[in-house]
ZAKOL-273887 format. One record per atom (N, C-alpha, C): x, y, z; atom name. Coordinates in Angstrom, 3 decimals. Example, Ala and Ser with C-alpha at 12.3 -4.5 7.8 and 13.67 -1.06 7.14 Angstrom:
2
> px/py/pz/atom
> 13.190/-5.690/7.800/N $
> 12.300/-4.500/7.800/CA $
> 13.200/-3.300/7.800/C $
> 12.850/-2.250/7.080/N $
> 13.670/-1.060/7.140/CA $
> 12.900/0.030/7.870/C $
REM end
This chain:
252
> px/py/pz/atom
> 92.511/103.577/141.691/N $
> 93.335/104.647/142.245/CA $
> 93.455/105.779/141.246/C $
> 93.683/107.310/141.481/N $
> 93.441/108.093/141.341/CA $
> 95.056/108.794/140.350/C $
> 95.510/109.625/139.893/N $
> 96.702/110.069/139.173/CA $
> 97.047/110.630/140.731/C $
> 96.334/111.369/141.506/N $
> 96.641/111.970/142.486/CA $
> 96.108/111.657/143.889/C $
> 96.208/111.743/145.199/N $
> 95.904/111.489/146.229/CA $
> 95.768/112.709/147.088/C $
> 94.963/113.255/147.193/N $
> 94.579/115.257/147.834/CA $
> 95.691/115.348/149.413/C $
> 96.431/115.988/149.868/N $
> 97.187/115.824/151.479/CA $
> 96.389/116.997/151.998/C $
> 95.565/118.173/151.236/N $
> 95.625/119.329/151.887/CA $
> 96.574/120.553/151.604/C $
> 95.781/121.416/151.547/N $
> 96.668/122.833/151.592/CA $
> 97.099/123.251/149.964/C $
> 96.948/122.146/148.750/N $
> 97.339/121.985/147.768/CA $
> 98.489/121.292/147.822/C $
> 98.588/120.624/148.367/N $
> 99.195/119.350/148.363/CA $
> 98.811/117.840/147.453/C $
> 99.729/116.994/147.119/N $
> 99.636/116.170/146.024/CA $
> 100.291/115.085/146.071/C $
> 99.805/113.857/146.548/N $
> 100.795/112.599/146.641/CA $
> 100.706/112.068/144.988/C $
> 101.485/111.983/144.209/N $
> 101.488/111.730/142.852/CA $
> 101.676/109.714/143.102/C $
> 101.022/109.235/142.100/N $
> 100.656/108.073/142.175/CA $
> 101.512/107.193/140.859/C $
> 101.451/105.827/140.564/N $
> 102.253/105.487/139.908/CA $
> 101.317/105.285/138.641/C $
> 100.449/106.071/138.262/N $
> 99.493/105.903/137.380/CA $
> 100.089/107.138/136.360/C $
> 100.917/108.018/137.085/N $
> 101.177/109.795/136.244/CA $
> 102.343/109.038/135.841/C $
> 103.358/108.009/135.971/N $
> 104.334/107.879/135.625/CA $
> 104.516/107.615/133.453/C $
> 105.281/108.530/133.251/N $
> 105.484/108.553/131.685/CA $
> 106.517/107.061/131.310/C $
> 106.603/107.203/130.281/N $
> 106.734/105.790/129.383/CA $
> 108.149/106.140/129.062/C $
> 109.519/107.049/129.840/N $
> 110.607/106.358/129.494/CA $
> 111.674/106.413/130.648/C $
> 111.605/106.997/131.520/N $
> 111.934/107.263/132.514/CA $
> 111.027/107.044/134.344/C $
> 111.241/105.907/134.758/N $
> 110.008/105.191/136.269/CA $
> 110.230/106.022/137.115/C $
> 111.176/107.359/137.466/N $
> 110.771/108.853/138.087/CA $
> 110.257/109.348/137.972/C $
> 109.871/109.756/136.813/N $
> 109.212/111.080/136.165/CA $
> 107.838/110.719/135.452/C $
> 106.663/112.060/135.577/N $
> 105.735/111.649/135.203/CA $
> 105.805/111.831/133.957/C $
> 104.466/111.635/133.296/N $
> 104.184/112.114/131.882/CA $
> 103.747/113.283/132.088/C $
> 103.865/114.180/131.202/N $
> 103.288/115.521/131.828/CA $
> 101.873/116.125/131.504/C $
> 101.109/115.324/130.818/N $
> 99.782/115.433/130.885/CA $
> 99.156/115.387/132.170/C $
> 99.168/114.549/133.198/N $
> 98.903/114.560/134.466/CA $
> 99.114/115.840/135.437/C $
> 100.522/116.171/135.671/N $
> 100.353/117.710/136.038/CA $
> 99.910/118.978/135.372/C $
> 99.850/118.718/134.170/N $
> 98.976/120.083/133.358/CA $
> 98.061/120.046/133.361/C $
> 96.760/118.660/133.510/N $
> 95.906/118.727/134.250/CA $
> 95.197/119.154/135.694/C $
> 96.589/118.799/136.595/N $
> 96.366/119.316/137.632/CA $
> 96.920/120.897/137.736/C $
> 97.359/121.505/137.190/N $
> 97.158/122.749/137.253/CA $
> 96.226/123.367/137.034/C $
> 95.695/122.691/135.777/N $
> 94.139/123.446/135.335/CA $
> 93.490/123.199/136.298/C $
> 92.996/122.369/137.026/N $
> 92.466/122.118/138.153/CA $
> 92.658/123.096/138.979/C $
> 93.467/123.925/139.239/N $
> 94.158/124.684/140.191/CA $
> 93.775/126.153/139.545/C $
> 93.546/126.131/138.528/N $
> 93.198/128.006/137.696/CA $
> 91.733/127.462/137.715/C $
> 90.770/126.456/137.415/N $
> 89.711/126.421/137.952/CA $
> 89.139/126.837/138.935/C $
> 89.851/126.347/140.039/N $
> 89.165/126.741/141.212/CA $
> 89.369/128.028/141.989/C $
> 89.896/128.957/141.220/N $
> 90.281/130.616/141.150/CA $
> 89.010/131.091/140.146/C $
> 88.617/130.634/139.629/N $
> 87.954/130.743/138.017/CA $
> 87.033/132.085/138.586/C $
> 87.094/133.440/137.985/N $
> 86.131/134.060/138.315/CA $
> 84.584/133.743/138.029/C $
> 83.308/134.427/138.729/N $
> 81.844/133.714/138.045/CA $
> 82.041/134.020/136.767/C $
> 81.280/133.126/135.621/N $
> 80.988/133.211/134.385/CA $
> 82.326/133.248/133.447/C $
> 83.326/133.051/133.924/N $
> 84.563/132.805/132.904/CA $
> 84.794/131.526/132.575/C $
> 85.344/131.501/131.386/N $
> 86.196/129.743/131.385/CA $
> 87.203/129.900/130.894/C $
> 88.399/128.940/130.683/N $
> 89.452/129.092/130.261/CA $
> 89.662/128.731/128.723/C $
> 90.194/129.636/128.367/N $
> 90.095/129.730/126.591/CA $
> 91.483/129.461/126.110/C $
> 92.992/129.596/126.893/N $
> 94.325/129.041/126.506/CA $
> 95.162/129.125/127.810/C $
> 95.875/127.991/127.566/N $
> 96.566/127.397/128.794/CA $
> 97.912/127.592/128.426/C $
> 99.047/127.931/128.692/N $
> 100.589/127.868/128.346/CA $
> 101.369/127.508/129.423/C $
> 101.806/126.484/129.127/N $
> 102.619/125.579/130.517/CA $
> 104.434/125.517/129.673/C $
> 104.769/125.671/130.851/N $
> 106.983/126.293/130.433/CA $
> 107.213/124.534/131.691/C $
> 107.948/123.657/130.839/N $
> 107.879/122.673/131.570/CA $
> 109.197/122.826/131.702/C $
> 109.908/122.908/132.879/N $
> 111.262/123.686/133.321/CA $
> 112.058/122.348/133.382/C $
> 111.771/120.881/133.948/N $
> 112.219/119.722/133.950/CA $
> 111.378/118.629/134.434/C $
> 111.637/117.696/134.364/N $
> 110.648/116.591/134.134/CA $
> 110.476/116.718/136.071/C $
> 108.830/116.248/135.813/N $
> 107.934/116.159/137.100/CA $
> 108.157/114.951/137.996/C $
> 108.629/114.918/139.257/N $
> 109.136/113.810/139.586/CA $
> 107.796/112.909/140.430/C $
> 107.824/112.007/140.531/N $
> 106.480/110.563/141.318/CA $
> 106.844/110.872/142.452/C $
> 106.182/112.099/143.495/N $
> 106.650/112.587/144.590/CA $
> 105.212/113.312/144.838/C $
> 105.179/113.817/146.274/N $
> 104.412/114.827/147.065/CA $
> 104.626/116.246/146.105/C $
> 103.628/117.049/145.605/N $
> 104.075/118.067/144.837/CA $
> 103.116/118.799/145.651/C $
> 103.397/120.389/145.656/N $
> 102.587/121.645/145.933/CA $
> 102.137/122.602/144.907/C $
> 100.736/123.068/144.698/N $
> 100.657/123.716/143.915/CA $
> 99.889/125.129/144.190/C $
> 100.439/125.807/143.464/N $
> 100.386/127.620/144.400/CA $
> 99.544/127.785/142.785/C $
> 98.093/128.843/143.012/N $
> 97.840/129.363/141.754/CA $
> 97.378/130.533/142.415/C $
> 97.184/131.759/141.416/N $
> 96.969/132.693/142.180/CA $
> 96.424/133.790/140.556/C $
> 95.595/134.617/141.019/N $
> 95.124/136.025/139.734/CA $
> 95.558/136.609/139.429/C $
> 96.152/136.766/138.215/N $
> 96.974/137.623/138.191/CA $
> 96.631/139.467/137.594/C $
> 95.629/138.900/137.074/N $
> 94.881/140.357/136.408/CA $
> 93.307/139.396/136.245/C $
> 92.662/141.392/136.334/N $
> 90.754/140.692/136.664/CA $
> 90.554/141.526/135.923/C $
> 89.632/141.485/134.877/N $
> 89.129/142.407/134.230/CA $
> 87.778/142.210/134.027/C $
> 86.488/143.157/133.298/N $
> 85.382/142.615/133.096/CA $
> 85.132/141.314/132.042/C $
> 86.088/141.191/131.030/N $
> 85.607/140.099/130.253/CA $
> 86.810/139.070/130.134/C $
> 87.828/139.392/130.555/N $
> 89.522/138.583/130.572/CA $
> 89.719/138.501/131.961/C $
> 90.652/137.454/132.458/N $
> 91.171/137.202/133.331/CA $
> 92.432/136.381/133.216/C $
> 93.522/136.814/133.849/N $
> 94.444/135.912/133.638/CA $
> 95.199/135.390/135.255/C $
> 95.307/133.969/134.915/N $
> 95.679/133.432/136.221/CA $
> 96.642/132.501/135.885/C $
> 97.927/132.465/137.066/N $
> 99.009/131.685/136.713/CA $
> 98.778/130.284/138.027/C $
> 99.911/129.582/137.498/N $
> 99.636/128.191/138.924/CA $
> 100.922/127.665/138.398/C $
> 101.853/126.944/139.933/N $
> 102.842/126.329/139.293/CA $
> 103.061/125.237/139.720/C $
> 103.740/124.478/139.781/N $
> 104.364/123.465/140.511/CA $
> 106.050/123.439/140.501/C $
> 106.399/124.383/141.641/N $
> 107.620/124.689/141.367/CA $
> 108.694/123.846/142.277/C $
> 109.586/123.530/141.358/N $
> 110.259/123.610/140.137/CA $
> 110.458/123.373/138.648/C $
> 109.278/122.396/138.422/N $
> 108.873/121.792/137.561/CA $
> 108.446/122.082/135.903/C $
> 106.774/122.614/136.984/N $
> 106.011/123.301/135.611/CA $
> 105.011/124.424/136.264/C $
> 104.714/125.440/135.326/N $
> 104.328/126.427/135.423/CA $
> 103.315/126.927/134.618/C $
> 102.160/127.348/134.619/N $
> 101.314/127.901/133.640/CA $
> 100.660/129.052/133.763/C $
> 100.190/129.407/132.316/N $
> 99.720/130.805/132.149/CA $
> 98.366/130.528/131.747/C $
> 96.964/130.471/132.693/N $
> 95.816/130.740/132.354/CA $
> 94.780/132.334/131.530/C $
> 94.520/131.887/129.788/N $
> 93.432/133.102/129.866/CA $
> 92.158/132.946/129.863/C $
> 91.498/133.798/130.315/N $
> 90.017/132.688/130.523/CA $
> 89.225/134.070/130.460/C $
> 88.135/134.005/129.592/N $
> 87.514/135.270/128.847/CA $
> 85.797/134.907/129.406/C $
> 84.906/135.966/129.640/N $
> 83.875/135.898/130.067/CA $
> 82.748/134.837/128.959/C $
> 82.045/134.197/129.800/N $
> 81.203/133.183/128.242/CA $
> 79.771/133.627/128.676/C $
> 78.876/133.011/127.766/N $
> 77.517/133.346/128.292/CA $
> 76.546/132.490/127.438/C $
> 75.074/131.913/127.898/N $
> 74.443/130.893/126.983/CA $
> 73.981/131.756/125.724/C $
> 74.249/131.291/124.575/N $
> 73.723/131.658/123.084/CA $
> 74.118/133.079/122.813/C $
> 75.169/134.037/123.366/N $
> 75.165/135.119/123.057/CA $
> 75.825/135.865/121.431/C $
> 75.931/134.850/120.918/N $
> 76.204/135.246/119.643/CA $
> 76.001/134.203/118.668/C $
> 75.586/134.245/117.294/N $
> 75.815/132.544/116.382/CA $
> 76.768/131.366/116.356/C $
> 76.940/130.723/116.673/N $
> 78.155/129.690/116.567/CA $
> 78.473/129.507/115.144/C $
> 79.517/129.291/115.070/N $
> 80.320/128.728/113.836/CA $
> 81.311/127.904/113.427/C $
> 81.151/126.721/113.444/N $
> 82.381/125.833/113.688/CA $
> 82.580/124.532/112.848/C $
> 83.427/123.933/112.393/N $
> 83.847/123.192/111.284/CA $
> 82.564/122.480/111.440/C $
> 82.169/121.675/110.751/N $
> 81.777/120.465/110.766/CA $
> 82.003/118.932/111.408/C $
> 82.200/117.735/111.996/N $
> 82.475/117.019/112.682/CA $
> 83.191/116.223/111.458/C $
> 84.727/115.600/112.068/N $
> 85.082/115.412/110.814/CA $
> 85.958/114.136/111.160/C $
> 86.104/113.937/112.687/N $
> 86.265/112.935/113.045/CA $
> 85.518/111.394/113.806/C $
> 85.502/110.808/114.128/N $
> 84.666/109.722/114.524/CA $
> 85.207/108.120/115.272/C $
> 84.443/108.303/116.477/N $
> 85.026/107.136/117.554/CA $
> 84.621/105.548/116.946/C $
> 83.790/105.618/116.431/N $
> 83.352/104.120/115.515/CA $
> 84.574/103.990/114.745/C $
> 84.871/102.895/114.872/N $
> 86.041/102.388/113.545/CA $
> 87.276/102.442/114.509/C $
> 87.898/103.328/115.646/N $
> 88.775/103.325/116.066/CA $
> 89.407/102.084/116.692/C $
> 90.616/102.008/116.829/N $
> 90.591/100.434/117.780/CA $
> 92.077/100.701/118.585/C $
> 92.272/99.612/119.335/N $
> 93.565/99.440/120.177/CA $
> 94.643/99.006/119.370/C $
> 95.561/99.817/119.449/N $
> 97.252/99.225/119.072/CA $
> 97.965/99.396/119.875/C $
> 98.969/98.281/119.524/N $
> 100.028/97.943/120.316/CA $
> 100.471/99.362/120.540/C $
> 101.837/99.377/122.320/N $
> 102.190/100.393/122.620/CA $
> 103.556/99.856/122.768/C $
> 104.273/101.266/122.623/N $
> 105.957/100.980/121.906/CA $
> 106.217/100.599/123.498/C $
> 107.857/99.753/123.284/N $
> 108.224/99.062/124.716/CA $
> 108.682/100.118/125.900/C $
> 107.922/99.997/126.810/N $
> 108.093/100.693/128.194/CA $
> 108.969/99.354/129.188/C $
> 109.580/100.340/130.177/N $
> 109.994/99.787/131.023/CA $
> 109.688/99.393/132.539/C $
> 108.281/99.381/132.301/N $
> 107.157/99.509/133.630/CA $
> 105.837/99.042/132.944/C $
> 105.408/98.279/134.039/N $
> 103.767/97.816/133.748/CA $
> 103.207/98.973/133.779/C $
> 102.791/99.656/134.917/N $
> 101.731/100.607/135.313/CA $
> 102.684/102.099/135.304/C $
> 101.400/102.577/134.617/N $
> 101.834/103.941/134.187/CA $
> 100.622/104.863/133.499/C $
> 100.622/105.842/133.048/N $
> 100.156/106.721/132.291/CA $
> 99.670/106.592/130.941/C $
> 100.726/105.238/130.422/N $
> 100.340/104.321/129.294/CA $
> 98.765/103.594/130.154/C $
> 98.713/103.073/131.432/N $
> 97.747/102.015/131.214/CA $
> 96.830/102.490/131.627/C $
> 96.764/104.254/132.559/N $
> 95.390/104.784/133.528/CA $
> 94.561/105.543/132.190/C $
> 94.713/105.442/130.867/N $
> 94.623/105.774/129.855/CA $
> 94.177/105.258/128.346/C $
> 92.889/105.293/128.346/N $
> 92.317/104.616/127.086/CA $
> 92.526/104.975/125.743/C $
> 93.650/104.320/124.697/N $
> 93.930/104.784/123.718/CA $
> 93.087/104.156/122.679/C $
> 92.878/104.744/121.473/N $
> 92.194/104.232/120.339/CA $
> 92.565/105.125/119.075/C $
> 93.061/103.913/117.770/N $
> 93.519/105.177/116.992/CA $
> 92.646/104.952/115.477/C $
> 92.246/106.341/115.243/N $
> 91.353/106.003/113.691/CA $
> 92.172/106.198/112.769/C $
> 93.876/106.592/113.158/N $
> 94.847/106.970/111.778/CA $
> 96.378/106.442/112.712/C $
> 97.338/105.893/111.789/N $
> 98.517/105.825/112.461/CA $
> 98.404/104.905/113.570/C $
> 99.601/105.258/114.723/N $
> 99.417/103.970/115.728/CA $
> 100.993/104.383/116.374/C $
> 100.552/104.261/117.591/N $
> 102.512/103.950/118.464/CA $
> 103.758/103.822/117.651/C $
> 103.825/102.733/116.883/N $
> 104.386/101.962/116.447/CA $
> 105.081/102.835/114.550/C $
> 103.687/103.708/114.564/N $
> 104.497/104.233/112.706/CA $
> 104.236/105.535/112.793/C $
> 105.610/105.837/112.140/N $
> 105.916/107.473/112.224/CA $
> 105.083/108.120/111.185/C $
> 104.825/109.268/111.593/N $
> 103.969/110.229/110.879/CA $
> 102.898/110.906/111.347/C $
> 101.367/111.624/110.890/N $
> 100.324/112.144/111.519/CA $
> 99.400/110.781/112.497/C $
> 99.129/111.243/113.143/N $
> 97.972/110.340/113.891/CA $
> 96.607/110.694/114.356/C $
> 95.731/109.825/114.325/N $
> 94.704/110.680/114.920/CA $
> 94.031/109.659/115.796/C $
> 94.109/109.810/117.198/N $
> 94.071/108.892/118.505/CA $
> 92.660/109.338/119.827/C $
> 92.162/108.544/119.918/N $
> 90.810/109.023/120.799/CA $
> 91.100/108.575/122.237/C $
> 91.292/109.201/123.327/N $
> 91.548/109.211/124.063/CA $
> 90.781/109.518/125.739/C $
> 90.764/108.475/126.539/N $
> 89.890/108.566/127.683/CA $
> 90.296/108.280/129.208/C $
> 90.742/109.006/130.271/N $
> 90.984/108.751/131.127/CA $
> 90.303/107.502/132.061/C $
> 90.986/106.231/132.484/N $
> 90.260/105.731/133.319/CA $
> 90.469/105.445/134.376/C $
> 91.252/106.402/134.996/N $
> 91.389/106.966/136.377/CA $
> 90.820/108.364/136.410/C $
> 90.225/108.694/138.098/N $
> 90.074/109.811/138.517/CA $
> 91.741/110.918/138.081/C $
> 91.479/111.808/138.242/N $
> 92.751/112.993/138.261/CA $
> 92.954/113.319/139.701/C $
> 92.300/113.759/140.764/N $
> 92.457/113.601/141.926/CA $
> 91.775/112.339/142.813/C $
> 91.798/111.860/143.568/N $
> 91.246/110.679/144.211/CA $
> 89.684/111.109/144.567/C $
> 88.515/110.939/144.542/N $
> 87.935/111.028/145.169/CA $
> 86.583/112.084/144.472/C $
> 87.452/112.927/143.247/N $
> 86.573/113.586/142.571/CA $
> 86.526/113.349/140.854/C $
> 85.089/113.543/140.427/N $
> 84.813/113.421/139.414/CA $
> 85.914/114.390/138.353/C $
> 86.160/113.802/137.223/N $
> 86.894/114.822/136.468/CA $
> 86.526/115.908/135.502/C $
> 87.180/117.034/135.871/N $
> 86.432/118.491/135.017/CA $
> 86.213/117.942/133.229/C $
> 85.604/118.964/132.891/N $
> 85.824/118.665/131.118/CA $
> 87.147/119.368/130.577/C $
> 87.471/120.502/131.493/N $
> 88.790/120.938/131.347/CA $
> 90.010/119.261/131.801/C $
> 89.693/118.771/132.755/N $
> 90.656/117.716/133.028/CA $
> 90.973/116.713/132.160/C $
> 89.848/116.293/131.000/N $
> 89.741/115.101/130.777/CA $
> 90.402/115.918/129.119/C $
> 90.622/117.189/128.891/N $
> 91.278/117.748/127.555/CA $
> 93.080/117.727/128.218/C $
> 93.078/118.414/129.261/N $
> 94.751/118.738/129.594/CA $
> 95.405/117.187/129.663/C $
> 94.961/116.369/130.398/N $
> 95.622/114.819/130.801/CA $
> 95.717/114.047/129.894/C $
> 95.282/114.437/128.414/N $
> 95.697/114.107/126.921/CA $
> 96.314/114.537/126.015/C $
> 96.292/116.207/126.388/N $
> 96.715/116.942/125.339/CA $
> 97.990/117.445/124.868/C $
> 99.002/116.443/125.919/N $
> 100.286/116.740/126.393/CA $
> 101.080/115.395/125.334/C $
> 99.892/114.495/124.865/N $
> 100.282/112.899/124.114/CA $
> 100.576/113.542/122.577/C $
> 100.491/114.543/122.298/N $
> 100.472/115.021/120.334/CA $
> 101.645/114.194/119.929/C $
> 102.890/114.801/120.426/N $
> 104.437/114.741/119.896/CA $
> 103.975/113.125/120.141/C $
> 103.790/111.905/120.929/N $
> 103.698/110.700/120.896/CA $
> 103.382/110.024/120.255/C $
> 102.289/110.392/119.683/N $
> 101.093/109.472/118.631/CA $
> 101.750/109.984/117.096/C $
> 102.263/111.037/117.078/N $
> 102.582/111.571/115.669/CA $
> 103.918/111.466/115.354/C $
> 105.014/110.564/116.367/N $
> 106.062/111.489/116.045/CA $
> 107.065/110.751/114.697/C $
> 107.671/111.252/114.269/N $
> 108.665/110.903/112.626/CA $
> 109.269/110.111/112.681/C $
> 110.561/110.148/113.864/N $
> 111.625/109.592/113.976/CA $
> 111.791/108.261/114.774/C $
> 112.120/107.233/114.801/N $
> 112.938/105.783/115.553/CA $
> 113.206/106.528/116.460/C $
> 112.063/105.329/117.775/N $
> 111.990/105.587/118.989/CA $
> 113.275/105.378/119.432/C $
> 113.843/104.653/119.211/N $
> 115.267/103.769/119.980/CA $
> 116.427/104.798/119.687/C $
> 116.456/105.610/118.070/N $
> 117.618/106.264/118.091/CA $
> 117.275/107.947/118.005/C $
> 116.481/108.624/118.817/N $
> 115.948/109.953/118.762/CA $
> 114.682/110.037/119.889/C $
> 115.858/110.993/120.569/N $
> 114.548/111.784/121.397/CA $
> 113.826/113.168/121.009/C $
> 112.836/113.069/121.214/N $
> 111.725/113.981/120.870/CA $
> 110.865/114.937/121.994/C $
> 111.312/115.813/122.777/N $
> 110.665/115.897/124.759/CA $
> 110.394/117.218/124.130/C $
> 109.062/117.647/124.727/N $
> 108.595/118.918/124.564/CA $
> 109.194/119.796/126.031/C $
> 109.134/121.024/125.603/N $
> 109.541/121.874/126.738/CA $
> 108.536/122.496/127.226/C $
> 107.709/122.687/126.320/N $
> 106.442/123.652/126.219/CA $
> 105.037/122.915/126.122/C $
> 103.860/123.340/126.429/N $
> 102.482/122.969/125.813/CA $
> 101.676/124.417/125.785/C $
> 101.164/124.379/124.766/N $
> 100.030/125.442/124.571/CA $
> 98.768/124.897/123.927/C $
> 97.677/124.866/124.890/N $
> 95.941/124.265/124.479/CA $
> 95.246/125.438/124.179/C $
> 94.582/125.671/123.364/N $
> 93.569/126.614/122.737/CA $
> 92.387/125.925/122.745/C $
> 91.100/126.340/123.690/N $
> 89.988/125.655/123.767/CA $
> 88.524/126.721/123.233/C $
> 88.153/126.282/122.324/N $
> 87.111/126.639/121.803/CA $
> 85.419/126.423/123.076/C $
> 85.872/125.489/123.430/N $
> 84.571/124.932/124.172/CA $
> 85.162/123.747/124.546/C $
> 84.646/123.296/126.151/N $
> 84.890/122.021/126.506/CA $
> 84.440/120.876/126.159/C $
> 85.102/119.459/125.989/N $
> 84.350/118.445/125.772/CA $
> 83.324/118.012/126.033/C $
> 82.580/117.210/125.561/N $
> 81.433/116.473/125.874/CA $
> 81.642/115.063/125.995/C $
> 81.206/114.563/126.691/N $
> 81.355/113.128/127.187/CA $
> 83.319/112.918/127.564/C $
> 83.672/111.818/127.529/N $
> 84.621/111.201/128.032/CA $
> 85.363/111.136/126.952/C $
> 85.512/110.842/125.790/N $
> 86.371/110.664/124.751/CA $
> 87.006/112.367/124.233/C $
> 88.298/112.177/124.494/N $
> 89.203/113.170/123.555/CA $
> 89.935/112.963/122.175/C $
> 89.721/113.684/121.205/N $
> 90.394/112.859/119.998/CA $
> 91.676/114.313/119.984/C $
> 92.798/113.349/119.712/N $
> 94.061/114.492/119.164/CA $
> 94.571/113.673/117.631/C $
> 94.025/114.931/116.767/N $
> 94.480/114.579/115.243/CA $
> 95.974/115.347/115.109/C $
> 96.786/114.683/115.266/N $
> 98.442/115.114/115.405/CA $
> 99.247/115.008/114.127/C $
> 100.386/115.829/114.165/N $
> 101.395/116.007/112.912/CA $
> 102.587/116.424/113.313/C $
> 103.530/115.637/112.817/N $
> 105.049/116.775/113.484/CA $
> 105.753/117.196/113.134/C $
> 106.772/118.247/112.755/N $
> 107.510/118.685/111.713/CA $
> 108.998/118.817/112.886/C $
> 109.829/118.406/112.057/N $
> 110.852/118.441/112.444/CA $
> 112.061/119.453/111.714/C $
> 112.810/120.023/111.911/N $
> 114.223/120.975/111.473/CA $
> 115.524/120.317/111.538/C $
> 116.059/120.168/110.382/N $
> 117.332/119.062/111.121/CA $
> 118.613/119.887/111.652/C $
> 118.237/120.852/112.728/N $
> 119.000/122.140/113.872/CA $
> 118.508/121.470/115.044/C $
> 117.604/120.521/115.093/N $
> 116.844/120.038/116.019/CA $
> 115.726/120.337/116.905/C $
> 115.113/121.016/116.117/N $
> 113.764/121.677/117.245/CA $
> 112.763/121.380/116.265/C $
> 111.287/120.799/116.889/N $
> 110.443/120.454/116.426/CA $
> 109.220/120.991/116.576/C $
> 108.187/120.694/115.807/N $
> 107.026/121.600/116.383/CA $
> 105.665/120.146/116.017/C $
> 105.144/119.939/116.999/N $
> 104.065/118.847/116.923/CA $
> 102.693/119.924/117.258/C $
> 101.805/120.015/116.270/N $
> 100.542/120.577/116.041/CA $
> 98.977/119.862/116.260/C $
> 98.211/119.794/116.918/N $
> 97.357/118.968/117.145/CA $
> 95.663/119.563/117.485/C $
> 95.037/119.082/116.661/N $
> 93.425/119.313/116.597/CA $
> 92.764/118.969/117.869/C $
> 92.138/119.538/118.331/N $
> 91.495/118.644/119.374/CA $
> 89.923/118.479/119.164/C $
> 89.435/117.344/119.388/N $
> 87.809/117.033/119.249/CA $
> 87.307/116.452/120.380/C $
> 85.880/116.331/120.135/N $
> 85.375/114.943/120.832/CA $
> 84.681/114.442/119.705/C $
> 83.580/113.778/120.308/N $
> 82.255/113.310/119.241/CA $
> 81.538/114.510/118.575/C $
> 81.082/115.461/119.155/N $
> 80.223/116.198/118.719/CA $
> 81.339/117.566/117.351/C $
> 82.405/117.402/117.745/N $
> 83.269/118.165/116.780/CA $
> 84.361/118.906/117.338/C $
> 85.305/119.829/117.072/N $
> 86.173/120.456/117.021/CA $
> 86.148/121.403/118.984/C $
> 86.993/121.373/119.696/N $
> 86.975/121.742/120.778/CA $
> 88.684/122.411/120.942/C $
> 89.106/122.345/120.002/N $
> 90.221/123.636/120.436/CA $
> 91.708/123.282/119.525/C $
> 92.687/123.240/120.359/N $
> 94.222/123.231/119.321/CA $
> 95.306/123.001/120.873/C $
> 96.280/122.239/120.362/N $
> 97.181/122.370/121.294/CA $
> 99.070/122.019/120.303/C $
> 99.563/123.052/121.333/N $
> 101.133/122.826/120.298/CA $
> 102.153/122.609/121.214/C $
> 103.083/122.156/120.404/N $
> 103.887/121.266/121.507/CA $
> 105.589/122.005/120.647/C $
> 106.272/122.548/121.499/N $
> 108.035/122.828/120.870/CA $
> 108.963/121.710/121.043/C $
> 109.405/120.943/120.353/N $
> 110.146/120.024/120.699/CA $
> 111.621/119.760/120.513/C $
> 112.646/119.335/121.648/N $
> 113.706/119.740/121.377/CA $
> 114.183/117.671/120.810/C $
> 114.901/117.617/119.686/N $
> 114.830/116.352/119.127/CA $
> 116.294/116.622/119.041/C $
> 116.980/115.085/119.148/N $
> 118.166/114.984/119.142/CA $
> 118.678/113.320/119.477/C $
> 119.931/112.540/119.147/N $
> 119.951/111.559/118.904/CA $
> 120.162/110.952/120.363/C $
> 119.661/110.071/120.324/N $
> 120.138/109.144/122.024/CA $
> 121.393/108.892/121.934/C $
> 121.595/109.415/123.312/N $
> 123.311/108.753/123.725/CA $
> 123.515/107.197/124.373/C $
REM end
């Protein structure tokens, strides 16, 4: 089964696969920021791709029928910007700049991470079998669920994103890239919450193959707002940046 189930019209039966790891209402929100991109995709003018995504996550996404409206907002010859929401929820700001094969030298780090060596660790206690934790292949070459600090986690969807269709290379970056603040974060799960409000992905170029790696870090302010920073790769090397604002504060 699929994160999503298609009704038509942009319509969305949300499945118990999007459900996040602390609350059995609400999804994780990698799943709908995927499906938005999905949604500024298929607006995508010819020859553009999307180069940064900014999603305002207004309140947590509920395991329900959702609608999603995207629409252009400005066309230009080499920029385009397109928004999509899921309202009330979440909302995003697509920019997506004209590309073209070999038109200038490439230049880009070196490959500096690597899926060999990675392995499975334990995942901190949820209150649900099936979820977003399990439609989701984790593997970590640094850190782990379980210990606070940087992480660096390879990551693979093994569910479809909509039922029925293959997943974009844009899909298989957004439906991970929302996990940074998780894999990295400082503080005792039990006495501190850590919830982003925000996501912002910066994509250099889309993935290749199925594996996403997020090399994560988090800095915290003790005013309570956090900022979780995260690399994004695959195998072949470096594919963009994503940042996360986080509002941290003690459990009641």
């Amino acid at each position: 089964m699929a994160f999503y189930l298609p009704l038509g019209d942009g319509r969305f039966e949300s499945t118990e696969h999007t459900r996040g790891p602390w609350d059995p209402a609400a999804q994780h929100a990698g799943p709908p920021a995927a499906l938005l991109g999905r949604a500024v995709e298929s607006v995508a003018p010819p020859g553009m791709r999307v180069a940064r995504l900014t999603y305002e996550i207004a309140r947590p996404v509920p395991i329900a029928v959702l609608e999603v409206a995207v629409r252009v907002v400005r066309q230009g010859r080499s920029v385009a910007l397109v928004e999509a929401s899921i309202d009330p929820f979440m909302s995003c700001s697509a920019l997506l700049i004209r590309a073209g094969e070999d038109l200038v030298p490439a230049a880009t780090p070196p490959v500096a991470v690597h899926l060999d060596g990675a392995s499975v660790k334990p995942l901190y206690p949820t209150t649900h079998d099936i979820g977003y934790h399990t439609a989701m292949d984790f593997r970590f070459s640094e850190g782990s669920f379980l210990e606070r600090g940087p992480a660096t986690a390879w990551m693979r969807m093994r569910e479809s994103l909509v039922d029925g269709e293959e997943p974009s290379p844009l899909s298989r970056v957004l439906v991970a890239a929302d996990s940074g603040n998780g894999i990295s974060n400082e503080l005792e799960l039990n006495r501190f919450l850590f919830v982003n409000a925000d996501l912002t992905v910066h994509l250099l170029r889309h993935p290749l193959g199925e594996w996403v790696c997020l090399r994560s870090a988090t800095s915290i302010d003790a005013a309570g707002i956090g900022l979780a920073d995260t690399a994004l790769h695959d195998q072949h090397g470096p594919i963009g940046r994503s940042v996360q604002s986080l509002f941290v504060a003690p459990r009641r």
